[in-house]
N, C-alpha and C positions, 0 to 999 in steps of 0.2 A: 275538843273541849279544853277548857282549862289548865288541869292537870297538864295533859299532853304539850298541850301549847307551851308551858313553864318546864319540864323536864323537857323537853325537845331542845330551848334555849340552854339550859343549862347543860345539858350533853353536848350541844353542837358548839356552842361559845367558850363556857368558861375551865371546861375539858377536853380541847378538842382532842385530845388521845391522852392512852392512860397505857401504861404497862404492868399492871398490878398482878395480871396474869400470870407473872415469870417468880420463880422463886429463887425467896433469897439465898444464900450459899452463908457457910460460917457456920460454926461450931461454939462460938464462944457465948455463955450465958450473960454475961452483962451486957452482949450485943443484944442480943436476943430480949433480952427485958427495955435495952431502949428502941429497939425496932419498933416490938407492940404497941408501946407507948407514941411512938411517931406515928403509927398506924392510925392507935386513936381517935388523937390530935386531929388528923388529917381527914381524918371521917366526921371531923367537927368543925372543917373548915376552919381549922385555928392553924392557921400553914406557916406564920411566922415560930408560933412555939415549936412545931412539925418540925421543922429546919434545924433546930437546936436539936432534937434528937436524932433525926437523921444522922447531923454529923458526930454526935457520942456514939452511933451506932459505928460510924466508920472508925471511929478512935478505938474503937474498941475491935473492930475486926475490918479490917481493909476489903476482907473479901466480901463482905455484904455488897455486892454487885447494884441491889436494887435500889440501896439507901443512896447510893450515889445518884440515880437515875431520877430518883424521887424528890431531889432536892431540886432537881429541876424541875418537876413539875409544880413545887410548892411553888416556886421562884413564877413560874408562868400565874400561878392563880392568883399571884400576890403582884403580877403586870408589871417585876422588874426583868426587862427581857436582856440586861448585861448578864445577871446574875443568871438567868435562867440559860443560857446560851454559853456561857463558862461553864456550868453542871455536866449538861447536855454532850458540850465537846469533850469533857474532861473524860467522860464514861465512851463516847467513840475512840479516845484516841486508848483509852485500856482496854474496850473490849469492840476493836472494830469488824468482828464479824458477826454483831449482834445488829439486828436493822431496824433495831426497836427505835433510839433514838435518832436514826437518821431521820424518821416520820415527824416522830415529835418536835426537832428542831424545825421542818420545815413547815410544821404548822404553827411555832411559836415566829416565825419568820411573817409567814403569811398573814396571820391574824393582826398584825401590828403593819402590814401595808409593806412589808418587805418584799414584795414579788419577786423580784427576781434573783433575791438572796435564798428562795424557799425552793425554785426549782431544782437546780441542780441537787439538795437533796432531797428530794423525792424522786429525780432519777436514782440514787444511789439506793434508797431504799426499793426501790422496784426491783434494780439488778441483784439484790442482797437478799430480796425476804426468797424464801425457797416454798411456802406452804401457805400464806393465807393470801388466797387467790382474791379473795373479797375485799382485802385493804389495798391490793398490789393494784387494782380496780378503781379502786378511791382513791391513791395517790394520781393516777392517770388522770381521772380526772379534775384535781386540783389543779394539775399543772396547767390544764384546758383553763381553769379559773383564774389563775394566778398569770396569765396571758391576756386573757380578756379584761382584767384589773389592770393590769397596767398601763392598755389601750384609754379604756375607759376614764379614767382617771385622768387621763392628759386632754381628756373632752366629755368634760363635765355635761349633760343638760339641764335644761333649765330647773332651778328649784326652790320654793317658797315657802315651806309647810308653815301654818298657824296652828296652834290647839286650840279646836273649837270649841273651848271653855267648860267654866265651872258648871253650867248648867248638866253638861254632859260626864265630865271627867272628872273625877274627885281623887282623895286618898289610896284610892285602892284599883285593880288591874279592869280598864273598861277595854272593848276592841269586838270584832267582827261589828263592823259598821253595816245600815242597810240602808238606804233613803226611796222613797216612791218615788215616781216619774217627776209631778207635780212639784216635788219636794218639801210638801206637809207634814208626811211625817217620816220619822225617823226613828230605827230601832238598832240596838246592841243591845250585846252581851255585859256582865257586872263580874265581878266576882266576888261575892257576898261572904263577908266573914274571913274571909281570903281559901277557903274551900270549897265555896259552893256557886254553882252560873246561875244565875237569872237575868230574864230580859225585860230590857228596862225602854223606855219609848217617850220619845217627845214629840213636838211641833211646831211647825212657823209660826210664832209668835210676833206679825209684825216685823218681818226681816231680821227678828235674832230667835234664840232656840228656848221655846218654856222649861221651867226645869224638868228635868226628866223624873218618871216614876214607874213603879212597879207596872208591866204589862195588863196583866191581869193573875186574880188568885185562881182563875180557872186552869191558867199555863203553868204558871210557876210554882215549885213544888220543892218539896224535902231535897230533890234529886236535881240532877244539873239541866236545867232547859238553856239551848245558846247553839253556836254556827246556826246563823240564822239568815235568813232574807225575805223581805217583803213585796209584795206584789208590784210591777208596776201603777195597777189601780189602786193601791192602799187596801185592798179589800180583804187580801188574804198573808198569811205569813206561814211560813217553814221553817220548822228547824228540829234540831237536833236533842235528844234524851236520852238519858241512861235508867228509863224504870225497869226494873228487872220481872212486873208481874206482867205488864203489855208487850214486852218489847221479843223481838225473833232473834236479836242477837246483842251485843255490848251493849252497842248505840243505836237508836231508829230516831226514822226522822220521821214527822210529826208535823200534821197543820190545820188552823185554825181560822175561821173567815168571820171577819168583822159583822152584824148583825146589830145594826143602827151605830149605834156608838160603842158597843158591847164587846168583845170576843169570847167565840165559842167556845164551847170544850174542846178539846186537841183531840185529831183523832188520826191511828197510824195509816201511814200512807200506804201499807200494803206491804204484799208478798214480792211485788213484782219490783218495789223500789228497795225494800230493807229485804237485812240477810241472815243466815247466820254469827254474822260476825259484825265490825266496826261500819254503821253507813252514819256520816253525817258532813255539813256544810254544804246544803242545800241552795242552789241559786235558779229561780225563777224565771225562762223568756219573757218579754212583753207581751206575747199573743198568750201566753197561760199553758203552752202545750210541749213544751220541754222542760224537764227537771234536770241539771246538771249537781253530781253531790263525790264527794269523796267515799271511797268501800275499799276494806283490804280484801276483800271475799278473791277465793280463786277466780284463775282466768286473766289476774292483770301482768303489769309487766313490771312492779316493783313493790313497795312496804305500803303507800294507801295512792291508789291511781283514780283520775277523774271519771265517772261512770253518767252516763246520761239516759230516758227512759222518756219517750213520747207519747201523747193523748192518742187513740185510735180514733175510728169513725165513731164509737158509742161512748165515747169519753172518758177508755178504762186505760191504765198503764201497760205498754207494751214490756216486754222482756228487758232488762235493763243491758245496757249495751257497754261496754269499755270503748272509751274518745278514742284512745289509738296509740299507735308508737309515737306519732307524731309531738304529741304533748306529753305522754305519759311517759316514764323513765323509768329506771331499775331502781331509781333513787325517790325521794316524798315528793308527790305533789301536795298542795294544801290551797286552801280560801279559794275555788273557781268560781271566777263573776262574771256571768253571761250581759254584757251591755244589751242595752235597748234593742238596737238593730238585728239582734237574734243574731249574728255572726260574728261577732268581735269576742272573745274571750279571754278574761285577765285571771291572768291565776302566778299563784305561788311555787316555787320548784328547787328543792337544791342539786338536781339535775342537770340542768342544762346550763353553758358556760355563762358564771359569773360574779359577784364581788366575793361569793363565798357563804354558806349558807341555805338559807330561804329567799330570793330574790322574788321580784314580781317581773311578768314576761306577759306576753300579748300574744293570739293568732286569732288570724281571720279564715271565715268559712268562706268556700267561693260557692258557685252555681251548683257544682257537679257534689259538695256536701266534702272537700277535702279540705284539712287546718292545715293554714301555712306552716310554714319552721318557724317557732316560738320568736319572738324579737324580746329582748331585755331592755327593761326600761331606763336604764343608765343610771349613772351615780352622775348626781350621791342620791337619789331618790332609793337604788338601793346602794345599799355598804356592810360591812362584816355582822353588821347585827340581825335580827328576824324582821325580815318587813313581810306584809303579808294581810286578810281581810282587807283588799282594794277593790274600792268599786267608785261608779262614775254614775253623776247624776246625768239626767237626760238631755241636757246640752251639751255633751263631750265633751266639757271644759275643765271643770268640779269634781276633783278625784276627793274621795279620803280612803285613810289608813290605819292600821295603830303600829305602836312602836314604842318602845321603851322611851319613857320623856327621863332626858340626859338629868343626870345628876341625881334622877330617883329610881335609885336598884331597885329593877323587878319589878318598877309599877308602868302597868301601859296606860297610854293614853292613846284618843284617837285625834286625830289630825287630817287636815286638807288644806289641799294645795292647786293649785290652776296649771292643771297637766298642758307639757310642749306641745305646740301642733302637731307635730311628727306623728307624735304618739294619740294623737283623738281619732277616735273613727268618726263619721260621717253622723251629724248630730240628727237628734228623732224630735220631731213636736208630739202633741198628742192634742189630742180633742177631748174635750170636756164638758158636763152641760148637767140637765135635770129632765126626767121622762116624768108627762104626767096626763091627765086625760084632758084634753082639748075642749070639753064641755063642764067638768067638774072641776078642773086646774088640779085635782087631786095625784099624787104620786103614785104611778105607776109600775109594778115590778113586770122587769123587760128585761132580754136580754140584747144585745148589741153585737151586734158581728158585720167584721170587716173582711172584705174578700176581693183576694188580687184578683183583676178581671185577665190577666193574662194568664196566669194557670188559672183560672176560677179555682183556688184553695184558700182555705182559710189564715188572713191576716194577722188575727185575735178574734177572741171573743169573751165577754166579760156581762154578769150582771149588773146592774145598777145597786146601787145601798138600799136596803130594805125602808127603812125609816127616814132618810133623807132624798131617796130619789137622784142622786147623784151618782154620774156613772163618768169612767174615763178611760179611754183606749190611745194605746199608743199608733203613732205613722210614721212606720220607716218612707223618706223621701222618693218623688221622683217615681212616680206608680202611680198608674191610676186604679182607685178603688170602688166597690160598693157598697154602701152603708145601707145594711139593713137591722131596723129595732122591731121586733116583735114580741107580742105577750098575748096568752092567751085573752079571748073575749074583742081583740082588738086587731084590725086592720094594720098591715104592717106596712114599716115607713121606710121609704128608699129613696135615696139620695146615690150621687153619683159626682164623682169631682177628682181630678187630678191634683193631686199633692205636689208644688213647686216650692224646696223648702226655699224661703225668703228670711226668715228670723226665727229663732227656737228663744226668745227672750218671755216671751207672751203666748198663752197657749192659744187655740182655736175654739171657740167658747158655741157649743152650740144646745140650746134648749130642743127637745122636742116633744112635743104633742101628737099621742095616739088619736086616731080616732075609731070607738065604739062600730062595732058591727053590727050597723042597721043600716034597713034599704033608704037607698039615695045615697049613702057619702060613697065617697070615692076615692082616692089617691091618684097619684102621677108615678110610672112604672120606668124611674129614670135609668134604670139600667138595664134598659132593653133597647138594640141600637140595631138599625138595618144597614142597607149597602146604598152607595149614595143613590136617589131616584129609584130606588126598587124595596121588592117588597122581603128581599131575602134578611135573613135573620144574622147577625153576625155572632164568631162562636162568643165573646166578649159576654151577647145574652144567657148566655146557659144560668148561669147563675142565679141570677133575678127571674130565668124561665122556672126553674127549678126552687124557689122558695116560693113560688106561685103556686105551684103544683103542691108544696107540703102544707099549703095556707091550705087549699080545698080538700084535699086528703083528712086536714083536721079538721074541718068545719063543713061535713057532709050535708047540712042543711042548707047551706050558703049557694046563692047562683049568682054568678056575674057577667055584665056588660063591657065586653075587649073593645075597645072604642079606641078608632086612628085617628089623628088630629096631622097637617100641617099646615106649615106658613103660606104666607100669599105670594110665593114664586112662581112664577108659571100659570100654564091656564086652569079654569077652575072643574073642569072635566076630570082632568088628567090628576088633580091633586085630590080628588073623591075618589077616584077607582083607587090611586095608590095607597092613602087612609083603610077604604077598606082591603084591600089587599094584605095591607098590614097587620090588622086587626082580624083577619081570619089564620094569618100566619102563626099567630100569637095561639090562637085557641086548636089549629091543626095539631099545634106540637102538643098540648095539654092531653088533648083526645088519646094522642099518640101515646102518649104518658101511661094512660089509661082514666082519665076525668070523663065522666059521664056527658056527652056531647049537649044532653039536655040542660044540662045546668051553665053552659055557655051560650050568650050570644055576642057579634062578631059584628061592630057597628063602624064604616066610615064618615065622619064629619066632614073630612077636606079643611079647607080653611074657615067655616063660618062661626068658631069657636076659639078667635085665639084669647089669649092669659096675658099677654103683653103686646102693647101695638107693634104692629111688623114694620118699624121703622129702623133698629140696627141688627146686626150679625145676632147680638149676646141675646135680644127679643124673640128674634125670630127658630133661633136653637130652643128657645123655651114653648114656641105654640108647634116646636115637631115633638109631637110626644105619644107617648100611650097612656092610656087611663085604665083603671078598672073600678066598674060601679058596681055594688051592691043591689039586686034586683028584689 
């Protein structure tokens, strides 16, 4: 949230070490009345007055150890790194068995791009500190940073950022970006008042962005609503709260599903995603069935680690899980954005080696469900400051971010930029269209699921809009799938097509029309596939055998006609036995299922029925089919 996000910057950037811990030394009372005074000052961020006392403090007693120490650190937040680097040395070379300011110098080094002026003292502070095992820790791995920065830095990537304008970004701190697939609409966070988050949402307006407004008064509240993400299909969104009378611990996460043009009341996500403690920064798969979110809850491996939690077979959330060592570090993860493709994962980490900070890093899932070793996205995309809430619209090209916009302290803005190739994973189309009754034209509420026919497991699956009839599912490439829409009252629709991405510019636009369960209509059972010339069933069918089977299950009054059809290859003997062979194969498995054998019959055509003349390949794939009629 907010809060955090801003003292996180200000801890890790404009302090990055502090010795305040150590006490001063001295006896003398007019030391002692300008120390407190420098103290003040300096808790007022007034560091130039600070300095003035500090050094009365030394005038007045040399041995105030601290005030020496602290003149450097005034000198760092006031970004004179002569001044601050003369303090620094002046206080090693009088009190060099203290390993206080060997740190400090080398993060006043680091932070200003000195890399390799910062290691060698952070070696010296490693060999010197004797007791705090946790900075000795974090110097190590600076110098891991302060290595990769200077690699990095001699081999810039590509980079372009624009602020996506006023419509979005005003006076005040906007970020955690979220965009749908389509990329209609558009949601972040605000910081309202400069204390309080709500989420604020816009839309393609004709290739620029409407202005942006309040989500809804259902969401947004006294209390902070934000780390947020929106569904692929625009339908749904997640995110993050601090109400103290709903919530299981600090923060829970929270979601809301659009209902015409409306959004719901927010409702918690549960036991199984929220904890006792901090869970927020919620990101959405495209199939609906992984939640990835930040939690300090025990079990992880550092201050807030990436936690993930899957749909089961009744659509309830499994046990939440910790991603792993692999991503996760003893250091913050923050902002995880699962891309489209369900395997790409972009997230935040000051963790793993880089400019220093909160960098943004990438891993991919393979087959077997392991993340690579994190990749950094290079500078200057990141650099000394917080980058962080990255995500990517659904043609892998269109990153945005937010980021302190230079010149205005502490105000974010969000920004995009047209991420390197290196760095895009393998871009997703999606399909998109309108469900509605085939004899009324009226809109139909359906649901839509897509299923890899190679594991037959589910691809997505997504409602349609209640009030608009619009529904849209993403397609990872390169698979072939099956499309089936079902709703009750209505004969369900199957389609069957291999996905070769060609262009992700233009989506795949497809309408469809149910048709009403009455006797005579029928459908084409396009994902039900035999062996070439035989009647054997290939496993590819289960799928489409298997939603046949839950269509009869729910609609016990219902009896249908398994009817084989093929083309005009061959002789016409031989292509009727093999039709019906077909078509009893189809209703053997159902029986086997356990479907009442009476409420089947098992009819072959042969060829005297084709749908397209049997003149080419693409024709004659269309009259080998199955059917099933309504009796």
């Amino acid at each position: 949230m907010s809060k955090y996000y801003f003292s996180l910057f200000f801890i890790l950037f404009l302090f990055p070490y502090s010795c305040k811990s150590q006490k001063a030394s001295g006896n003398s009372k007019s030391a002692k009345e300008h120390y407190m005074k420098a103290e003040r000052l300096f808790s007022e961020y007034k560091y130039a007055d600070a300095v003035v006392e500090y050094k009365r403090t030394l005038e007045a007693d040399p041995n105030y150890s601290y005030a020496l120490f602290a003149i450097g650190d005034c000198y760092t937040a006031l970004k004179d790194v002569e001044q601050a680097t003369f303090y620094y040395e002046k206080y090693i070379a009088q009190y060099p068995g203290k390993p206080d300011a060997y740190f400090a110098l080398a993060e006043l080094y680091k932070n200003h791009l000195q890399f390799e002026e910062a290691i060698p003292y952070y070696e010296k502070y490693i060999s010197k500190e004797k007791s705090n095992d946790a900075l000795k820790a974090k110097a190590g791995k600076f110098i891991l940073d302060c290595k990769f920065a200077m690699v990095a830095i001699k081999n810039p990537v590509p980079f372009a950022p624009v602020n996506v304008g006023d419509k979005i970004n005003t006076e005040v701190p906007e970020y955690f970006p979220s965009i749908s697939a389509d990329g209609q609409n558009f949601i972040f966070s605000r910081l309202v008042n400069r204390q309080q988050e709500d989420i604020y949402i816009t839309h393609d307006d004709h290739g620029t962005w409407a202005p942006s407004q309040p989500i809804s008064p259902l969401i947004n509240t006294d209390y902070n609503e934000g780390a947020l993400c929106i569904s692929s299909n625009g339908q749904y969104i997640f995110f993050s709260s601090n109400k103290p009378d709903e919530n299981f611990g600090s923060h829970d996460i929270y979601f809301s599903l659009l209902q015409g043009k409306t959004w719901s009341k927010p409702y918690n996500a549960g036991p199984k995603i929220n904890s006792a403690y901090w869970d927020s920064h919620p990101s959405l798969s495209a199939d609906g069935r992984t939640l990835y979110w930040l939690s300090t809850r025990p079990g992880g491996y550092g201050a807030e680690d990436i936690w993930y939690s899957t749909l089961d077979s009744t659509d309830h959330w499994t046990e939440a899980k910790n991603i792993g060592a692999t991503i996760n570090t003893p250091y913050k993860e923050f902002t995880p954005f699962i891309y489209t493709d369900g395997n790409t994962l972009y997230f935040s980490s000051e963790g793993h080696p880089g400019m220093g900070g909160l960098d943004i890093y990438y891993s991919t899932k393979d087959a077997t469900g392991t993340w690579s070793t994190p990749k950094n996205l290079g500078y200057p995309i990141n650099t000394q400051d917080v980058e962080s809430g990255f995500v990517l619209s659904a043609n892998g090209k269109t990153a945005f971010y937010a980021t302190e916009e230079k010149g205005h302290h502490f105000n974010i803005d969000i920004f995009t930029f047209p991420l390197y190739p290196e760095a895009q994973p393998k871009a997703v189309a999606y399909l998109k269209g309108n469900i509605t009754d085939i004899k009324t034209k009226q809109l139909v509420k359906a649901t839509v699921l897509l299923i890899d026919l190679e594991t037959g497991k589910s691809a997505g699956s997504v409602q349609n809009n209640s009030v608009t009839g619009e529904y849209l599912i993403c397609l990872p490439p390169n698979k072939n799938y099956a499309l089936n829409v079902s709703a009750p009252g209505y004969l369900f629709y199957s389609e069957n097509f291999e996905f070769k991405l060609k262009s992700v510019t233009e989506p795949m636009l497809k309408n469809i029309e149910l048709k009403p369960i009455t006797g005579g209509e029928s459908i084409v059972l396009n994902n039900i596939f035999f062996e070439v010339n035989k009647a054997d069933l290939k496993t590819e069918s289960k799928a489409e055998l298997d939603k046949l089977y839950a269509f009869l299950k729910n609609n016990k009054e219902v009896r249908l006609e398994i009817g084989g059809h093929t083309d005009n290859t061959g002789l016409k003997d031989a292509n009727q036995k093999l039709s019906e062979n077909r078509a009893k194969e189809v209703v053997n498995y159902l029986v086997q299922k356990g479907i009442d054998s009476a409420r089947l019959v098992a009819k072959g055509y042969g060829d005297t029925k084709p749908v397209a003349p049997n003149t080419t390949a693409e024709n004659k794939a269309l009259n080998r089919r199955t059917e099933m009629k309504v009796l």
